[in-house]
N, C-alpha and C positions, 0 to 999 in steps of 0.2 A: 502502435496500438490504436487499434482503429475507439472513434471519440464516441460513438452509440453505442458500441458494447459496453464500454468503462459506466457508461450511462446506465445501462442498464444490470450492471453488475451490482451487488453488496458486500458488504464486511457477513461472511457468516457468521459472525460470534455477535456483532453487534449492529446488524442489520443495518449500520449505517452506509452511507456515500462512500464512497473510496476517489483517491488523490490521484492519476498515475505520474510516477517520477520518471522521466524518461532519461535519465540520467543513470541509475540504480534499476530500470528494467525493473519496476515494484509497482502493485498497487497498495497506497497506503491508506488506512481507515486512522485519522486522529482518537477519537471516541476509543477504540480496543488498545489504540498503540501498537499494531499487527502491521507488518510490511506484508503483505502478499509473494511471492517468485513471479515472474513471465517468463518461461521457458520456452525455446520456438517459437514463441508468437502466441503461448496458449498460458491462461493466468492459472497458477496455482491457488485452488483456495481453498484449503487444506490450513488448519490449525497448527497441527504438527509441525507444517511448512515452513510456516510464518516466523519473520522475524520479528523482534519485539523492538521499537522504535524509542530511541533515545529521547528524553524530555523534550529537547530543542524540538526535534521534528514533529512531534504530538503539538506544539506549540506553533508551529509556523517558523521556527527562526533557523537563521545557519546555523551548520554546524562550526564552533570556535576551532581558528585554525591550529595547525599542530603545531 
């Protein structure tokens, strides 16, 4: 994911910054707790889309292992 697009993107719900996880292929907004999709290389950002981010990740910390 190219770093001036992510830049230049937002959280549609909550007009904030977005995170990208290259790991999870997600841009994440803290502030909505919204994972964003990247699909092919192109960011979904779509409400409906979105996933809803567990406490930890709204917070910065790992996720507790299994």
């Amino acid at each position: 994911m190219d770093k001036q697009m992510v830049a230049m993107l937002v959280c549609p719900v909550s007009q904030s910054e977005l995170v990208y996880d290259r790991e999870r292929e997600e841009l994440k907004s803290r502030v909505s707790g919204l994972a964003y999709p990247i699909r092919d290389g192109i960011p979904v950002m779509l409400e409906s889309e979105a996933r809803t981010m567990t406490t930890e990740e709204k917070l910065g910390k790992a996720a507790p292992a299994p």
